[in-house]
N, C-alpha and C positions, 0 to 999 in steps of 0.2 A: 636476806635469805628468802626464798622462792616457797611461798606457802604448798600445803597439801594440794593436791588437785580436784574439783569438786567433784560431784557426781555427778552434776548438769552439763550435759556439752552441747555449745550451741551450733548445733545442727544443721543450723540456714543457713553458718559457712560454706558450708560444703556441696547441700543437699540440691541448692538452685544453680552451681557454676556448673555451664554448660560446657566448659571449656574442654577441647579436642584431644585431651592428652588421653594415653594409651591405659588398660585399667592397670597396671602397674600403678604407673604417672599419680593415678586417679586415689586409690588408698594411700599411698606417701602424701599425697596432697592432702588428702582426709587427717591423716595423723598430725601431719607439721599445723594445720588451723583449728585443729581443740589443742594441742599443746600450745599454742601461741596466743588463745584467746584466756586460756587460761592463767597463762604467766602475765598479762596483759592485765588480766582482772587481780593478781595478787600483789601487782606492782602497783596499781590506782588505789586499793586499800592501804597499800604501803606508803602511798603518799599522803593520803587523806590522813591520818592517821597522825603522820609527824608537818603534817600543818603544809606541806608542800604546794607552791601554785606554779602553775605555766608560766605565767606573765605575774610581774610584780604590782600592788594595787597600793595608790598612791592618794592621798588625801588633799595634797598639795595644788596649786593653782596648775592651768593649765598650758603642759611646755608638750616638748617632740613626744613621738610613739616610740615604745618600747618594745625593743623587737631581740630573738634570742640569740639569733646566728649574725655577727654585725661580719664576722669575715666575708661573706657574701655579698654585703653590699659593699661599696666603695665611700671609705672616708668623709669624701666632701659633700656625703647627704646626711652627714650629724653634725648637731650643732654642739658648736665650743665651747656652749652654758652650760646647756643642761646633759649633755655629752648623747643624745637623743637622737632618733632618727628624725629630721625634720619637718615641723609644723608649719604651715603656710610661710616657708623661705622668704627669708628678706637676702638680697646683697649690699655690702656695706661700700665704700668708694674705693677700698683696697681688692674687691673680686672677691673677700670670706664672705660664708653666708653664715645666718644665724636663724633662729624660729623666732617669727613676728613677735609672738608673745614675750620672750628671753629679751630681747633688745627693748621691748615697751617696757621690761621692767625695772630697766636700768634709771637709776635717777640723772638728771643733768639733761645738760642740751648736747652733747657730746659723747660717743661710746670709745671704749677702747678695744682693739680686736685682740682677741686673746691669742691667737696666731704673730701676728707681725706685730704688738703693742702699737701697731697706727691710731693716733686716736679722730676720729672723724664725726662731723653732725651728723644726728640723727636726720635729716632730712634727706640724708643721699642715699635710705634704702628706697631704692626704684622698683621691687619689683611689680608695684600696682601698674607703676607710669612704664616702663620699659616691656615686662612681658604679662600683659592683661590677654594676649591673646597668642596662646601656644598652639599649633599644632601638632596634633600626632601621625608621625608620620605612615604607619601601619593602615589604619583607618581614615584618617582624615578629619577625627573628631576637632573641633576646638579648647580649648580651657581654659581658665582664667589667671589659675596660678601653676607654679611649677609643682607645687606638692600634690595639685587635684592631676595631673597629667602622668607623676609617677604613680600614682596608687592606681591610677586607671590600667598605665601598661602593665603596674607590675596584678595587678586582680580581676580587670573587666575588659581589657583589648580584646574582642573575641578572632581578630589580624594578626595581632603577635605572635611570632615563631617561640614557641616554650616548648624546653625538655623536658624528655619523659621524664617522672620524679622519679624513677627506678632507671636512670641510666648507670648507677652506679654496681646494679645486677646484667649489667649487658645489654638493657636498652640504650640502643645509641640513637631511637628517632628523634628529631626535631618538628614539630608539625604545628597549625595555627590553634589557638585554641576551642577554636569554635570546634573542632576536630579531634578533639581530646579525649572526649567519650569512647568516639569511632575508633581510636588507636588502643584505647584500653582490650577493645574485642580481637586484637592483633594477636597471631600466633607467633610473634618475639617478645610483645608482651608478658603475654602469659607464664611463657619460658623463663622471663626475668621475676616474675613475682613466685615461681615455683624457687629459683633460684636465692631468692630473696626470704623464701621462708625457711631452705638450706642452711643460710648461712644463720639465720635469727636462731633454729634451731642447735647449730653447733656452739654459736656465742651463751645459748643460757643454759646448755650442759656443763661449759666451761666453766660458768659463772657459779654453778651449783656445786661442780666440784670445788670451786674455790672456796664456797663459803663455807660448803662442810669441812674442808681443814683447816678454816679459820675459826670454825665452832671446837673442832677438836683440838686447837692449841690454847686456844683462848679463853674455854667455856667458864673459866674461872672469873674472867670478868664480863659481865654480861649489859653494863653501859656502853664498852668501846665496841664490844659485837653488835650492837645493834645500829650503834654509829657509822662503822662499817656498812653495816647492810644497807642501810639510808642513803650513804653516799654510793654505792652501787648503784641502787634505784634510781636515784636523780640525775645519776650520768647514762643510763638509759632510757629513762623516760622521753627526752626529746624525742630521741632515734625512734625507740616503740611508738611513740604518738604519731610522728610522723609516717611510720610504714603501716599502721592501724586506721591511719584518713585514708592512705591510699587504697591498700586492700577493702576497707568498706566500700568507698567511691567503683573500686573496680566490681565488687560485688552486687554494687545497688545497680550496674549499668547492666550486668549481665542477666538481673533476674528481670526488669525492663526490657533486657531483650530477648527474654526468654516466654516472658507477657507476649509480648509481640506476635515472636512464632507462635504461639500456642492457641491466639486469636485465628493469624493465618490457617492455622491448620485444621481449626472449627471450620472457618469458611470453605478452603478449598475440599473439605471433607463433604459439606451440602452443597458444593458446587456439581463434587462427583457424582453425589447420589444421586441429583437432578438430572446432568447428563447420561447415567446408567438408565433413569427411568425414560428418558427420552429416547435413549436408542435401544432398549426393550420395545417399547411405541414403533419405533421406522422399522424394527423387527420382524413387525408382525404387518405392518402400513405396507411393505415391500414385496411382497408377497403377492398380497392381494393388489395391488397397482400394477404388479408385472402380468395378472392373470387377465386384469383389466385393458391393461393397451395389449395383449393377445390378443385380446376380442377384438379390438379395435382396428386390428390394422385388415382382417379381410374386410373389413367394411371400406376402411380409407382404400383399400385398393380398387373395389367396387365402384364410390365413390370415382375415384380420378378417371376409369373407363367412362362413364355417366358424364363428368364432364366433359371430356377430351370428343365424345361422340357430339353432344349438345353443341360443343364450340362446335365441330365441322359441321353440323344442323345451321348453327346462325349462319355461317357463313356460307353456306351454301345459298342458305332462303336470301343472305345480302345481295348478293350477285345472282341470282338466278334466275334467267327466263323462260318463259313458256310459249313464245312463240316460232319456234325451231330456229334462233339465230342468237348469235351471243355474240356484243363487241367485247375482244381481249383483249388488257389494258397489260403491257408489258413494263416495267420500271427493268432502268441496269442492266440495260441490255450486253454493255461491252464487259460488265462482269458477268455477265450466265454465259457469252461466249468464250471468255479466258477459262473461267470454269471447265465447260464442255471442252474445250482443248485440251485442257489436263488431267480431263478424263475425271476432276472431283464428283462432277454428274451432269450428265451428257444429253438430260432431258427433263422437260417442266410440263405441268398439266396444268389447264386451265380449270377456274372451274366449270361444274355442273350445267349442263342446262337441258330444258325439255322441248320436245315436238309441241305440246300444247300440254293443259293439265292434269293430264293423265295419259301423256302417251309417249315416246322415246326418252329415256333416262342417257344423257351425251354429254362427251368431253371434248377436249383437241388434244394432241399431242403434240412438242414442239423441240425437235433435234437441233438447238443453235449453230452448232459447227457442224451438223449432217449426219447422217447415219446410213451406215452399208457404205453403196459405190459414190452417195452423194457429200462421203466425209471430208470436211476441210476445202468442199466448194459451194454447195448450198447449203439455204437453210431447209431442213425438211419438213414438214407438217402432216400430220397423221388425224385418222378422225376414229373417235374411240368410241363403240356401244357398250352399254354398261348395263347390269342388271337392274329392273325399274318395276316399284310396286304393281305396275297392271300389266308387265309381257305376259301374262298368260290370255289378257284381251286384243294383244296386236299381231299383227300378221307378221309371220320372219318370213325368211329371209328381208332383211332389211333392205331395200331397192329401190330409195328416193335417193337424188344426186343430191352430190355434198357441193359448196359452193364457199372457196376459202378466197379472203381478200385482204391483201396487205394495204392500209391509207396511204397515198400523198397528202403530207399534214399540212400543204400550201396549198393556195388557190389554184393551182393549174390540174389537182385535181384527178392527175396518174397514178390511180390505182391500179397494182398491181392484182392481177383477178384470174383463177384456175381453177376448175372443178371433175369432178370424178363422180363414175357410175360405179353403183358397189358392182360387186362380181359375186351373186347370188348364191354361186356353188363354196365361197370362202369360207371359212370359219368366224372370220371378223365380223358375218352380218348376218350368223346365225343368233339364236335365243342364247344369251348370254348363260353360262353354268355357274360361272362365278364371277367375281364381282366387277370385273372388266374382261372383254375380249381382247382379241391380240389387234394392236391398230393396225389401219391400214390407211395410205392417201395418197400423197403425192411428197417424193423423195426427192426430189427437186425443184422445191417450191419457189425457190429466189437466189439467184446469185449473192454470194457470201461478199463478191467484190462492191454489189452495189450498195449496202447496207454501211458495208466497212468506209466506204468514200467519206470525206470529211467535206460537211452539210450537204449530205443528202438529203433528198423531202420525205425519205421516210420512217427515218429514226431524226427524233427531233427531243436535246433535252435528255438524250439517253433515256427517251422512252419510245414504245412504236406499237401499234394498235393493229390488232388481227380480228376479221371478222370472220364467223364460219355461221353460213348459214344454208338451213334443208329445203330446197325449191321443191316443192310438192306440186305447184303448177306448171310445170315444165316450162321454164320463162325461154322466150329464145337467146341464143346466145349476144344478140346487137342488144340487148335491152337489160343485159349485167352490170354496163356501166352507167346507168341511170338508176338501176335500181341501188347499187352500190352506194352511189352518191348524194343518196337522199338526208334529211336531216335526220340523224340518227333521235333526237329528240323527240321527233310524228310520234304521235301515237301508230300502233301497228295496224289501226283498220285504212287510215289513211293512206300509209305510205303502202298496200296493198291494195287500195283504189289508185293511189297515182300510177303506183305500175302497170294496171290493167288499162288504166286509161292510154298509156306512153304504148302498152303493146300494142292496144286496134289504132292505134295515131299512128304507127310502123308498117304495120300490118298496110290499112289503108294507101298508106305513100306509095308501097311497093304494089299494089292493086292498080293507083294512077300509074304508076311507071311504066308496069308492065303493059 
């Protein structure tokens, strides 16, 4: 009979399983594990009490292990002596096995099998000599004997496929054991230990009604009632024992894993507060960095005019001369005229150069495929005055002849050579207003055929050189191709001595002549 119920109930059944069931779920479950632990605790006094043990304890020498449920295992792992689960297995020559110790203790040189009455030496138990080295097949562990290889799968394989022990509430997994834990936390688990406590519940209602009308029939004799009651307990005790490891087991893994979360959620709790205080910080950082590169960009933009000016300064001062004449070094010529054909852009400046160090600020202009009436037959070439720090010291109209020369890049030295008088009354050769005048020069500088010809002398390399230079000494016209021709390398006081020298040597000839 199922004693009183205490006042104590213990609490940490219930209070740490985290388990997902709905709060329904959740009080039925609170209820079914104080009345279970309760009956649990009055069935362990019940046993203590009338001397009862799990396993039987034995004084005697040492034979098989005693185990309580033998239908589970299969027959031919108990031995025929001691009717025991097997101790370090011997096989005898008939294929019976027996426990090492059980066949040592038989007298004679001779055993008889209690199965088949074969009677055989003792020397033909082999199992040291024949299986000293077992595999398990799960693992791959080794072993020495056949009994160390079952206690292994049957308690330590952590490889082994083992059922859930509550299959018989509806869990139907199979899983390894290393894995056992992890399936405990399973929501079909759970289900089955809810179900499991269902039915424990309905079995010791039943059980109580029974014994209360075996107390009300019987109360007259109170040895056979208690006898009764005893043997009740001890046919549930296994059962109870066995669902009492499991629900601990699944208890202790839940509150483990309830440690766990509860660690995690410390942490990620001062993770967040860290990153809250961190993005308060770029809060306020963002703000003021955005007020910051405000500021910054009228100055970057300042800045890029300052260089973008500077670079056209150096380049200007690389190539720049001052003695009113500039060789143009042309690259790619047959792309600026594909170019100019399709109209991408129809014209190129040279750079910069001066009359002397402070006097005409000058460019060239250069139409590859021609401009106006000369389009798509000459090349045209224009001469551009430009606005220059001292025009307020020089005289306009601008009215020194322009003198433009295309090179023969071979020795034979046919330069092509044209020149132009400004035309005073223009615009072109007025005081510049802005920052170039409108050019003006010669529209028909060179045939576009001769250029184009393949190896002409004067594009060479897909490069071709243009000189434009301001005759301020009014050279005569026989004395272009000499001066033209000089080594561009002279210094300019030189190749303005050779010149002067080549005019009175001209000059002179045509004096004999005439």
């Amino acid at each position: 009979m199922v004693s009183e119920k205490s006042s104590t109930k213990p609490q940490w059944l219930w209070q740490s399983n985290p388990n997902p069931f709905t709060p329904d779920e959740k009080e039925e479950w609170k209820t079914y594990l104080e009345e279970y632990a309760d009956a649990v605790s009055d069935v362990s006094k019940l046993s203590t009490n009338a001397n009862i043990y799990l396993q039987p304890k034995s004084t005697e020498k040492l034979v098989g292990f005693a185990v309580r449920n033998k239908a589970a295992i299969g027959l031919i792992f108990f031995c025929s002596i001691c009717s025991l689960l097997l101790r370090d297995p011997v096989q005898l020559g008939c294929s019976h096995r027996f426990c090492k110790s059980c066949v040592e203790s038989v007298d004679g040189e001779t055993i008889r099998c209690t199965h088949c009455h074969t009677e055989v030496p003792k020397k033909t138990t082999h199992l040291e000599e024949s299986h000293s080295d077992l595999l398990c097949e799960s693992c791959g562990e080794r072993f020495t004997s056949a009994n160390s290889i079952v206690l292994h799968k049957q308690n330590d394989c952590e490889k082994t496929i083992v059922a859930c022990p509550l299959k018989e509430f509806g869990c139907s997994d199979r899983v390894e054991r290393a894995h056992i834990h992890e399936h405990y936390l399973t929501q079909q688990h759970q289900n089955a230990i809810l179900a499991a406590a269902r039915q424990l519940k309905a079995k010791l209602a039943r059980n109580q009604i029974s014994d209360d009308m075996e107390t009300d029939t019987y109360a007259h004799d109170e040895s056979t009632h208690s006898a009764t009651t005893t043997n009740n307990a001890m046919s549930q005790l296994p059962e109870l024992d066995e669902a009492v490891g499991v629900l601990v087991d699944g208890m202790q893994v839940l509150v483990e894993h309830t440690r766990d979360l509860s660690m995690e959620s410390v942490r990620l709790d001062n993770q967040v507060e860290n990153l809250h205080e961190e993005l308060e910080t770029l809060k306020v950082s963002v703000p003021e960095q955005s007020i910051f590169l405000s500021g910054l960009k009228p100055n970057q933009e300042i800045l890029a005019q300052e260089v973008a000016s500077l670079k056209q300064q150096i380049d200007e001062f690389q190539y720049t001369s001052y003695d009113g004449s500039l060789i143009w070094k042309i690259t790619d010529v047959s792309e600026k005229i594909s170019g100019a054909q399709g109209e991408r852009q129809t014209s190129i400046y040279s750079p910069t150069f001066y009359s002397s160090p402070n006097g005409y600020k000058i460019r060239a202009r250069l139409y590859p495929y021609g401009d106006g009436n000369a389009r798509r037959t000459h090349l045209s070439l224009f001469f551009v005055l430009m606005r220059g720090r001292f025009d307020h010291l020089l005289a306009f109209p601008f009215q020194h002849k322009v003198i433009f020369c295309l090179y023969d890049q071979t020795p034979t030295q046919r330069h092509l050579i044209d020149c132009f008088r400004p035309d005073i009354k223009s615009n072109s050769f007025q005081r510049p207003r802005s920052e170039m005048n409108i050019a003006s020069g010669i529209p028909k500088f060179c045939p576009l055929a001769i250029i184009q010809q393949e190896n002409n002398p004067y594009v060479r390399n897909d490069t071709m050189f243009i000189k434009i230079m301001i005759d301020f000494e009014e050279l005569p016209k026989r004395v272009l191709p000499y001066a033209l021709s000089l080594d561009p390398g002279l210094p300019a006081h030189i190749r303005q001595q050779l010149i002067r020298q080549e005019t009175e040597r001209q000059a002179q000839q045509n004096n004999t002549t005439a």
